[in-house]
C-alpha positions as CSV (number, residue, x, y, z in Angstrom):
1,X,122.4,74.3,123.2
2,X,118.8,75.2,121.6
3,X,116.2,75.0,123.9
4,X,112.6,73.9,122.9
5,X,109.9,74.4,125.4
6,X,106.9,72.0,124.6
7,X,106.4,69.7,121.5
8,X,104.2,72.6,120.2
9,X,107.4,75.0,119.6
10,X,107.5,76.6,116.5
11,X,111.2,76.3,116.1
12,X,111.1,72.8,117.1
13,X,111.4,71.2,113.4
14,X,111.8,67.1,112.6
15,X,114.8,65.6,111.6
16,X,116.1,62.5,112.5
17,X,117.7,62.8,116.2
18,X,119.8,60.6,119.2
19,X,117.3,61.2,122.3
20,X,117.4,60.4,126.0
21,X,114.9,60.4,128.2
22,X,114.1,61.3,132.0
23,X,113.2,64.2,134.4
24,X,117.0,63.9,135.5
25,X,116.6,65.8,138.4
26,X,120.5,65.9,139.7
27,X,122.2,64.6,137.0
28,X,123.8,61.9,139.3
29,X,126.1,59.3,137.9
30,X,123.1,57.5,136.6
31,X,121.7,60.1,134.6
32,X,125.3,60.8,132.8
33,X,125.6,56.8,132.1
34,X,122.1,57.3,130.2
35,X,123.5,60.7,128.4
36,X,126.5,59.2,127.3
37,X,124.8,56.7,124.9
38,X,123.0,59.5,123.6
39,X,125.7,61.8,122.9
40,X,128.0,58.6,121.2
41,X,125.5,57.5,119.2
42,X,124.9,60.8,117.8
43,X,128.2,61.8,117.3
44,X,129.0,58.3,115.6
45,X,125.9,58.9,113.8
46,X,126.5,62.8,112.8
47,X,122.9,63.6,114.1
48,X,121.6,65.7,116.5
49,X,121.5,64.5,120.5
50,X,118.5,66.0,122.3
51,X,117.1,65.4,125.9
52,X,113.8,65.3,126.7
53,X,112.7,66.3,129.7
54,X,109.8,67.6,132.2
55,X,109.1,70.7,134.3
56,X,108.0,70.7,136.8
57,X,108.6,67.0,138.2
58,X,105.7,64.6,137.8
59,X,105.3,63.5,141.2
60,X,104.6,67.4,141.5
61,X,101.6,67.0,139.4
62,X,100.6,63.3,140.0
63,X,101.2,62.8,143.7
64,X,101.4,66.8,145.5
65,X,100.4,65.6,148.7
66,X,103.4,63.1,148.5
67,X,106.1,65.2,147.2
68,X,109.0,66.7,148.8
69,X,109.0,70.2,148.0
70,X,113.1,70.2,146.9
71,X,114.4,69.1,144.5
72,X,118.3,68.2,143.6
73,X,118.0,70.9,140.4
74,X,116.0,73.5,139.0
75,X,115.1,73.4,135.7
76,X,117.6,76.1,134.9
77,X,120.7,74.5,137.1
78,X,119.6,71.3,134.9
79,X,119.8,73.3,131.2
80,X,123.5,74.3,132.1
81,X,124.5,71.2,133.3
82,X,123.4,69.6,130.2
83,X,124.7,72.3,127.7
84,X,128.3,71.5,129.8
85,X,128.2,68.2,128.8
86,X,128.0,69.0,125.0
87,X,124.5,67.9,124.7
88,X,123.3,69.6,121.7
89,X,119.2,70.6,121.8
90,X,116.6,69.8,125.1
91,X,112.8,69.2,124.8
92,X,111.1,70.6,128.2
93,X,107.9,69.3,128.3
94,X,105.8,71.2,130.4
95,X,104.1,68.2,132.6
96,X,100.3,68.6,133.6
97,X,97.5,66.2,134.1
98,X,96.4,66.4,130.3
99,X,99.8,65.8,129.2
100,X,99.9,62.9,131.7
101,X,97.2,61.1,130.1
102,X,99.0,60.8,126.9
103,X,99.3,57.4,125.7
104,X,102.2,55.3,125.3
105,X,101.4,54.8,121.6
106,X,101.0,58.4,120.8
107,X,104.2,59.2,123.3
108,X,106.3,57.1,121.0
109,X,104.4,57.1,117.6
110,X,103.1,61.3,117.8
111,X,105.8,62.9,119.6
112,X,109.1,60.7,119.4
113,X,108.9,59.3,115.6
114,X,106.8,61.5,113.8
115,X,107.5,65.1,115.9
116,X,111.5,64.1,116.9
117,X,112.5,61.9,114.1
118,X,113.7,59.5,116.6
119,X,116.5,57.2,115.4
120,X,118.1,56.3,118.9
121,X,116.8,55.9,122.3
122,X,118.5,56.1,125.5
123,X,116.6,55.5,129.0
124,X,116.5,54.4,132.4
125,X,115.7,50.6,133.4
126,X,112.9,51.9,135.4
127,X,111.7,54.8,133.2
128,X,108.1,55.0,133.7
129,X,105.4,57.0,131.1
130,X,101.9,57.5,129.3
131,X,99.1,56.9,130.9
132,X,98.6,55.5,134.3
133,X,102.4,54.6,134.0
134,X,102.1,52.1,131.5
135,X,104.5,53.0,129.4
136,X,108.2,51.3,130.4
137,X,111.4,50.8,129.5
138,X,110.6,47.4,127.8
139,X,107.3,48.6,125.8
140,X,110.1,51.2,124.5
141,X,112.7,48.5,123.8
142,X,110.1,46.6,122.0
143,X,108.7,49.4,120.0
144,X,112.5,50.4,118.6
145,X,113.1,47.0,117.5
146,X,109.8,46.9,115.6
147,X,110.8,50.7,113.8
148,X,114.1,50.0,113.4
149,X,115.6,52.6,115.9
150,X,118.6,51.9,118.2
151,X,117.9,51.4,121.7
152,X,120.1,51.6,125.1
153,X,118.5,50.2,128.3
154,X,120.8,51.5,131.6
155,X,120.8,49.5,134.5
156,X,120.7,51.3,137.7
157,X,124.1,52.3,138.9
158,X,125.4,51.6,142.2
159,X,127.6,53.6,144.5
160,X,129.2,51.8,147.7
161,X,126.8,49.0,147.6
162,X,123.7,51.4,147.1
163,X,121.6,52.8,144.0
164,X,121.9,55.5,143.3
165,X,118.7,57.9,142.7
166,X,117.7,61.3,143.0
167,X,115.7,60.4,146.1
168,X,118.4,58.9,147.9
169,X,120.8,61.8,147.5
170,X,118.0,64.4,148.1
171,X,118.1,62.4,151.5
172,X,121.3,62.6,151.8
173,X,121.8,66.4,151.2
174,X,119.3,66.8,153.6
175,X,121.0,64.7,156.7
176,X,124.7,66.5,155.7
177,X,126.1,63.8,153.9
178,X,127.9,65.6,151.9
179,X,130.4,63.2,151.1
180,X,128.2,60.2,150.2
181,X,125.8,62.2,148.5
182,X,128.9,63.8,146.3
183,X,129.9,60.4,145.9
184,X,126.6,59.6,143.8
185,X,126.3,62.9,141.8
186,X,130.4,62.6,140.5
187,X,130.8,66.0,141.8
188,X,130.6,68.2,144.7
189,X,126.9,69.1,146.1
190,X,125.9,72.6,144.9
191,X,122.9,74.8,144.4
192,X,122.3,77.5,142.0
193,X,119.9,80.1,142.9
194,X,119.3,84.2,142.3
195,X,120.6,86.9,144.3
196,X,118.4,88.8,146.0
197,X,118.2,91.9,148.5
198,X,118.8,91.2,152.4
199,X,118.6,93.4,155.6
200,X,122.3,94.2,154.7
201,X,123.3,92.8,158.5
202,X,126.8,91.5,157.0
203,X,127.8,95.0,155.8
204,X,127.2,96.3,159.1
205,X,129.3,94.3,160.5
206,X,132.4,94.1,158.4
207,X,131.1,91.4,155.9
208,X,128.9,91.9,153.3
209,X,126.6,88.9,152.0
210,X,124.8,88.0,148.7
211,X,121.6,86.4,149.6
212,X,120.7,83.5,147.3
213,X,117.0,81.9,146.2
214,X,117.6,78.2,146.0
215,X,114.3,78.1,144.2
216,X,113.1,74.9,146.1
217,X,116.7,73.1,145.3
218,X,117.7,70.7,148.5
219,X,119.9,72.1,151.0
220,X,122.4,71.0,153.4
221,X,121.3,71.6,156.9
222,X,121.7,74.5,158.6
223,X,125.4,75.2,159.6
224,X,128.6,77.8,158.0
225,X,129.9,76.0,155.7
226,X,133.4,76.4,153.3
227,X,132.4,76.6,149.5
228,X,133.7,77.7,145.9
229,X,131.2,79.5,143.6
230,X,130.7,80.2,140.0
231,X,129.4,83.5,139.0
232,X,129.1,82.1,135.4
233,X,132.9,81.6,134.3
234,X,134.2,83.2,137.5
235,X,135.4,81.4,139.8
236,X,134.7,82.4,143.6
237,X,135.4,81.4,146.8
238,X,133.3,81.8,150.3
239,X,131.6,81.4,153.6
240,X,128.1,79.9,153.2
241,X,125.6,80.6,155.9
242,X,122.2,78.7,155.8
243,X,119.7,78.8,159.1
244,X,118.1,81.2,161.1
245,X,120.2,84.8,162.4
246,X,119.8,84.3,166.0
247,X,122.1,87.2,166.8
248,X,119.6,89.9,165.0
249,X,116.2,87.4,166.3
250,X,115.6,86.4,163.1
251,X,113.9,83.0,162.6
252,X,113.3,82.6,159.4
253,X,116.0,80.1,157.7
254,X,118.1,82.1,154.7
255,X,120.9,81.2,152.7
256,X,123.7,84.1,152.6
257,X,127.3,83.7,151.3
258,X,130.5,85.8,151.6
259,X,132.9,85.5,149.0
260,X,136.5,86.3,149.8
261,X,138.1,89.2,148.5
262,X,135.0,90.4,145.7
263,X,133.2,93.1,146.2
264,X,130.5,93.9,143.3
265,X,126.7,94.4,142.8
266,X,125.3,91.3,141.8
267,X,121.9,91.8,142.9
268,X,120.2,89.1,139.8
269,X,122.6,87.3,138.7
270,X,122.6,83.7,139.0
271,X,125.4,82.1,141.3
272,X,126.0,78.3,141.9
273,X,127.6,77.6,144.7
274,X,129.8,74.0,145.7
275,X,129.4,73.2,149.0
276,X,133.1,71.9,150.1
277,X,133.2,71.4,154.3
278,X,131.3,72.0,156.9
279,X,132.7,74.8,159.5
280,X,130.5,74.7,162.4
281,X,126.6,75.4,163.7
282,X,124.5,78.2,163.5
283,X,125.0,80.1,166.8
284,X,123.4,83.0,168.9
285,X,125.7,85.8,169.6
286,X,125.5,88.4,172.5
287,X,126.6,91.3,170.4
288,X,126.9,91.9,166.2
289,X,130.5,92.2,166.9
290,X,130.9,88.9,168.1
291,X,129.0,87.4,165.2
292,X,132.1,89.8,163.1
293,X,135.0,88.1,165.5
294,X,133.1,84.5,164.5
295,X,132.4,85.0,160.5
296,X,136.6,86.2,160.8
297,X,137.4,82.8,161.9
298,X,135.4,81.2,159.4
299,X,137.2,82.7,156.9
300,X,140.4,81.5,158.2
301,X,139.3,78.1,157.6
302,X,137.5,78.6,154.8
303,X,140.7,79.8,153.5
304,X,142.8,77.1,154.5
305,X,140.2,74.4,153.3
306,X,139.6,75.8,149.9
C-alpha cells in the first residue's frame, strides 16, 4: 500500500480514484462496511481505492481538554490494518487548527476533485468536516451528484441493539468487556505497540518479558490475561500482564508479555498482541518466587485457553 503523508506530497500525483473517508480509529464493523464500497467500486471500476484519513484525531486538536487520551489504534496499527484489507494507497492528513478551517468547498473542490481525482465517495452518515463542522455527509452527497461522482452514504451499524462507534468500544475496552467490545470490532481486541527495555524482573525469576508501548492505544484493565501475538507474520502465543508490580513496589502501570516457548531479542520491533481471556488480578506477592510459582500457573491456562 503507498502511503501519502499530507495533500502537499510530492509523490502524491492526480488520477482519477475510489476514496473513503474518516479518522477510522478501530476499524470496527462500521468502518469496514464504509471500506468495502470503496474497494468494490474501484475494483469494478479498475481505479485506484485510497483512504483518507487524519493524524492525530481531531477531537485532539479541536476539543484537548475533552479528549480521552487513548485511542482504539495508532496511526501505524491503522496503516496495516488497512493494507490487510487490500486497500490500495492512504492519504494521512496531518490535522491542525489551519487545516481545520478549511472549507467545505475547497475540501471537496481543492483537495478531493482537483488534487485526488475523485470519482467515488464512500462515508459515514455522520461524517462531519471543513470549517466549524459544516461540512456533512449530505453537502457531500449533494456535491457528487452535481459532478457526476458516485456516492455511498453508510448508515450506522448496529451490534446487539447498540451502535457501534469507536467511543463506545474505547468504553468498553476500558471496563473489560472484552467480549462485547470484540463483538463490535469483528475481531479480537488487540494493541500494537514497541518493545522496549524493562528492569528485566521476569528473567530473574524464570520468565523473561518483552515490555510493550501502547502508544496511547486503549487498554483492558489491569489483570494477567491469555493472548496470541503477531511479531509481523509470526505467530505467538503468551501471558499478558498490564498494572502495577506490587511484588517488586512498583506503582507505575506497565504492559509486559511472556510468550511461550520464544526466546529472542526483540528490543524494537513492533508486536500486536490479541487479547483472548482474562486469567486473574494483579496481585502482591511475599517473595519473587511466588510471583514465579503464580506466572507458572498462568501459563497452564494460558496454554489450555489458547
Amino acid at each position: 500500500m503507498k502511503i501519502y503523508y499530507g495533500p502537499d506530497d510530492k509523490s502524491l500525483a492526480s488520477q482519477k480514484r475510489a476514496l473513503a473517508i474518516g479518522v477510522f480509529d478501530g476499524v470496527h464493523l462500521g468502518h469496514q462496511k464504509i471500506l468495502s464500497h470503496m474497494i468494490v467500486d474501484a475494483k469494478k471500476h479498475n481505479i485506484p481505492s485510497m483512504v483518507v484519513t487524519f493524524d492525530p484525531h481531531p477531537a485532539k486538536v479541536l476539543a484537548p481538554k475533552k479528549f480521552q487520551p487513548s485511542i482504539l489504534m495508532s496511526l501505524e496499527h491503522r496503516l496495516s490494518f488497512f493494507a490487510s484489507l487490500g486497500i490500495q494507497e492512504t492519504l494521512v492528513i496531518p490535522f491542525t487548527m489551519d487545516f481545520s478551517k478549511i472549507t467545505r468547498e475547497d475540501f471537496f473542490i481543492q483537495l478531493l476533485i482537483q488534487k485526488l481525482g475523485l470519482q467515488s465517495l464512500s462515508v459515514g452518515r455522520d461524517f462531519h468536516f471543513g470549517h466549524k463542522g459544516l461540512g456533512s455527509a449530505s453537502f457531500l452527497k449533494d456535491k457528487c451528484k452535481m459532478f457526476h461522482r458516485r456516492f455511498f452514504m453508510v448508515p450506522a451499524l448496529k451490534s446487539a441493539g447498540t451502535v457501534i462507534s469507536s467511543t463506545r468500544i474505547r468504553v468498553l475496552i476500558e471496563k473489560g468487556d472484552l467480549k462485547k467490545a470484540s463483538e463490535m470490532l469483528g475481531r479480537p481486541v488487540s494493541v500494537v505497540g514497541t518493545v522496549e527495555h524493562g528492569h528485566g524482573r521476569g528473567k530473574s525469576i524464570g520468565f523473561p518479558t518483552a515490555n510493550l508501548n501502547p502508544h496511547h492505544e486503549a487498554l483492558p484493565p489491569a489483570g494477567v490475561y491469555a493472548a496470541n501475538g503477531y511479531l509481523e507474520k509470526k505467530k505467538l502465543r503468551g501471558v499478558i500482564s498490564i498494572g502495577p508490580k506490587p511484588t517488586f513496589g512498583d506503582s507505575n502501570k506497565g504492559l509486559e508479555v511472556h510468550f511461550l516457548k520464544f526466546n529472542q531479542n526483540i528490543y524494537g520491533r513492533k508486536i500486536e498482541l490479541l487479547f483472548v481471556k482474562r486469567l486473574r488480578d494483579i496481585q502482591r506477592f511475599a517473595t519473587p518466587e511466588l510471583l514465579g510459582k503464580a506466572i507458572a500457573r498462568d501459563i497452564k491456562s494460558a496454554q489450555k485457553i489458547l
